[in-house]
N, C-alpha and C positions, 0 to 999 in steps of 0.2 A: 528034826532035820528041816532047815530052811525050803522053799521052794522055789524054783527054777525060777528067774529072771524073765519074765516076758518082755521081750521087743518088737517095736513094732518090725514092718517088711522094711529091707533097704532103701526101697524109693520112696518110704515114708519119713528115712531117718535125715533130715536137714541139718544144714549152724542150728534151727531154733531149738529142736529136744535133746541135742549132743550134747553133752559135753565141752566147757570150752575152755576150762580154767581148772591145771590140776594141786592150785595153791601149794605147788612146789616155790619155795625163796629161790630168788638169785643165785648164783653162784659168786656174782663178784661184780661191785660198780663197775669195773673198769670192763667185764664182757657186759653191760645194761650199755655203756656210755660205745663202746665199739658199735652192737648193733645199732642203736642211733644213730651212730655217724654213718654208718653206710646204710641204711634206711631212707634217712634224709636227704643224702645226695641220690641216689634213687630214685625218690621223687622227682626231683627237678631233671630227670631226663624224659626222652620221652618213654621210657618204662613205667616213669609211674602215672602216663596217662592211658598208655595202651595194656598195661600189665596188671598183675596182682601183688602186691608186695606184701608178703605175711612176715612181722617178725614174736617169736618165742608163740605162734597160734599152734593150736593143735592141725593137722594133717592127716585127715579120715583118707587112709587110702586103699582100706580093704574093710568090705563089711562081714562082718560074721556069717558061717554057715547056716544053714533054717535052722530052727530051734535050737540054735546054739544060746548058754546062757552067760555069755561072754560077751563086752560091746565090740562092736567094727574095730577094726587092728586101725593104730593112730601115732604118729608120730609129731613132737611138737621141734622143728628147725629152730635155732636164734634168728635165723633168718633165709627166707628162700623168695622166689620170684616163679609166678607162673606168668607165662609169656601169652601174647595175644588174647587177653579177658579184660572183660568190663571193670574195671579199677575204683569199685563200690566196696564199702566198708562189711566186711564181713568177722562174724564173730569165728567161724573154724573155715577151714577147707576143706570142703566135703565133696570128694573125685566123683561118686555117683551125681551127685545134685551137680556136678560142673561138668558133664558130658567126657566125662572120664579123664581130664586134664589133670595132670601134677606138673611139679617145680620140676624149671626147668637149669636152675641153681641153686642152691642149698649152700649158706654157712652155719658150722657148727664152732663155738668155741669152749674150750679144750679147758678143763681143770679138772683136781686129782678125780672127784667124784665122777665126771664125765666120760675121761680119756679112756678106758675100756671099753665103753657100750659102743661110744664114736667111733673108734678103730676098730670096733668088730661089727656087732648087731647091727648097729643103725647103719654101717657103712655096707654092709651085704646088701640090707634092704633096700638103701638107695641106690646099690646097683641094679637091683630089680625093677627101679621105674624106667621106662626107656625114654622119657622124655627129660632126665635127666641128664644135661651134660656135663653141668661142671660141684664139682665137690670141692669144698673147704675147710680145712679145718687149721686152727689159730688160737695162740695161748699167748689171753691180752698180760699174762704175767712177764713169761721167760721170751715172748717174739716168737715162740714155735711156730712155723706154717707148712703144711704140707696141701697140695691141692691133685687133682684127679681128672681128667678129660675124660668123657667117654669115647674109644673107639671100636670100631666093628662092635659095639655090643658090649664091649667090657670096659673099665678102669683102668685109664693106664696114669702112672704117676708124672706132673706136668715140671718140669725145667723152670728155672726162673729164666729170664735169657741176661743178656751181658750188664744191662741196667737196672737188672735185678727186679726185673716183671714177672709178671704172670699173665700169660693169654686167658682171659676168659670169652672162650668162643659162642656162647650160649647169649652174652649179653654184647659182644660186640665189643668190649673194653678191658681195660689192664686194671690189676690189683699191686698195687704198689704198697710200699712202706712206706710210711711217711714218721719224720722227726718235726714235733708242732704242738701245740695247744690245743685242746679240744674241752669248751665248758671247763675250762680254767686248770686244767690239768696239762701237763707240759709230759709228755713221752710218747712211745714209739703206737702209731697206728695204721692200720690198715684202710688206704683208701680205695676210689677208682680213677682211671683217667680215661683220656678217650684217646683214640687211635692212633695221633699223633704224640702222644705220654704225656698231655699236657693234666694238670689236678683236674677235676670236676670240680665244682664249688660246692659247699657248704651253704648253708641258706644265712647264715650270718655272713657269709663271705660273699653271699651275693648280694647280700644286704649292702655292706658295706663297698663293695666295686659300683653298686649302681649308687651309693651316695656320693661317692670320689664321681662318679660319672656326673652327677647332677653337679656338684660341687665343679668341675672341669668345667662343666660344659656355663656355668651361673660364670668362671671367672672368666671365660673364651667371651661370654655374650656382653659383660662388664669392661671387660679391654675394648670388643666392638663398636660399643659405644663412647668410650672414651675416645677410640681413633674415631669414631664418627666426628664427636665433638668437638676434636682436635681438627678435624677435616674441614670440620662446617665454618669453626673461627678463623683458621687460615683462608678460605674462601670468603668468607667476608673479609677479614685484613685486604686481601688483595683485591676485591673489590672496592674497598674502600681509597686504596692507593690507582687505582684503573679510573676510578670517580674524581679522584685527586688532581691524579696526570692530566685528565681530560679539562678540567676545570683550569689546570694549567694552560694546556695547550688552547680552549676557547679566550683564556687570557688575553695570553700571547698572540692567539692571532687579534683578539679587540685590540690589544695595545700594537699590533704592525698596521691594523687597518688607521689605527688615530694617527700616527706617525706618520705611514702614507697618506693620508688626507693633508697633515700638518705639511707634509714637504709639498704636496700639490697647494695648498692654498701659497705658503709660500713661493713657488717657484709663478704663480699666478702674480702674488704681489713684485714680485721680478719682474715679471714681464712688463708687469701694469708700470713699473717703476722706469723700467727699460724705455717702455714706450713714451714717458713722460719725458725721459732724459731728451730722447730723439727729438719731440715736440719740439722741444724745450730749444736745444741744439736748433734746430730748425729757425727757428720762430729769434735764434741768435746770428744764425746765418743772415738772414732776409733781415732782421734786423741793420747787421754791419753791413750788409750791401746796401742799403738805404741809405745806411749812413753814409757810406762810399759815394752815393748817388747825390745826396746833398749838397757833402761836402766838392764832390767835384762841379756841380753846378756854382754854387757859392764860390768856386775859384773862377767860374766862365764868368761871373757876373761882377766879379773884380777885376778880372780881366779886360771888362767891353765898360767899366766904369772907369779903370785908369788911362785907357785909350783914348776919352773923350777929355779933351783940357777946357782949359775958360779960353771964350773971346775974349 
């Protein structure tokens, strides 16, 4: 006959001497590829900086009685969340060593080996945490989902509503269906959205928004510059015609100022001309009155010569 199990005491049992891996296989790619996809978008909220995010980890949530030779009672979720903890990598969840905290969401997904214990045992027990509010269970085969609020204390079974959501009040967000691709697989998954129903992203989707974002924003700052440079050549063009005009217009005035000068010297040689005419005029007046003068003398003096005859 074997001998009893010795354990240490429960504040001695940590993740480090648990248990943490009961090399139980998969059930099926498609619930491994599910809880990754809602794992991963979990992170990028702020759950996975304030929270704990366990998925398929074991869940120490009861420790064995004294000398009992059985380990602490453990439950492994696909996935659950304990809300307001340190968001450090841990190998189990161990409620003693975490100030008595458990999940405060739990997904379970559903295939034939599962769907009994899910809908019974393990679903009692997660009624018995009371920091549990929401339960999920989903079968990444047939689309099965049924989900669970807790109220006053107990399970009650949750409605999709008219867009075919599901409140998860525990995390503040919707669990939707979604028809999509995930890691190259093309069918139906379970995602989350936030309060407004809009998807959460995916970290390749956010990958990809924020390269369309740089991508947008590289061809917004590309046109910028091009209307820059379109702005800056047109600003010069029209400087250079403002440089033009003006060049003109100093022209134009050099050429009214020569013109003006040309007509004043001109109208100077007028005048000079003018006053020469007058001279001129003058100096022909005084002249033929001279002559006037002469000639009427030259008649006095034929006059007083034919008046005098011979003796």
């Amino acid at each position: 006959m074997s001998s009893p199990v010795t354990l240490p005491p429960p504040q001695l049992l940590t993740e480090e001497n648990l248990p943490y891996d009961d090399d139980e296989p998969s059930d099926s790619q498609d619930a491994d590829l599910q809880v990754d996809l809602l794992a991963s978008i979990l992170y990028l909220t702020p759950h996975g900086r304030q929270s704990c995010i366990c998925a398929s980890q074991f869940v120490y949530y009861e420790p064995a009685p004294p000398r009992h030779p059985l380990p602490p009672r453990r439950l492994s979720p696909d996935l659950c969340v304990v809300l307001n903890t340190a968001p450090r990598l841990r190998k189990s969840w161990v409620r003693w060593a975490e100030g008595g905290r458990l999940p405060a969401f739990v997904v379970e997904l559903l295939s034939e080996r599962t769907e009994a214990r899910d809908l019974g045992e393990k679903k009692n027990i997660y009624e018995g945490w009371a920091e549990l509010q929401d339960y999920v269970l989903y079968d990444p085969i047939d689309g099965r989902l049924e989900a669970w609020h807790r109220v006053r204390g107990q399970f009650v079974p949750v409605q999709a509503d008219a867009a075919g959501r599901y409140r998860l009040v525990s995390l503040d967000l919707w669990l939707v269906r979604w028809d999509g691709t995930y890691r190259g697989f093309d069918r139906e998954w379970l995602r989350l959205a936030d309060q407004n129903g809009r998807l959460l992203p995916t970290p390749e989707e956010l990958a990809t928004q924020e390269s369309e974002r740089r991508a947008d924003a590289e061809a917004q700052h590309r046109e910028a510059h091009d209307r820059r440079g379109m702005a800056e050549a047109h600003a010069r063009e029209e400087a250079a015609r403002r440089v033009a005009a003006e060049a003109r217009t100093v022209e134009a005035e050099a050429h009214a100022r020569e013109e003006a000068h040309q007509r004043a010297v001109a109208e100077a040689r007028a005048r000079e001309e003018a006053d020469q005419r007058a001279v001129a005029e003058a100096r022909a007046v005084d002249a033929e009155a001279r002559l006037v003068e002469v000639e009427r003398q030259l008649a006095e003096l034929q006059a007083r010569l034919s008046g005098v005859g011979p003796d």
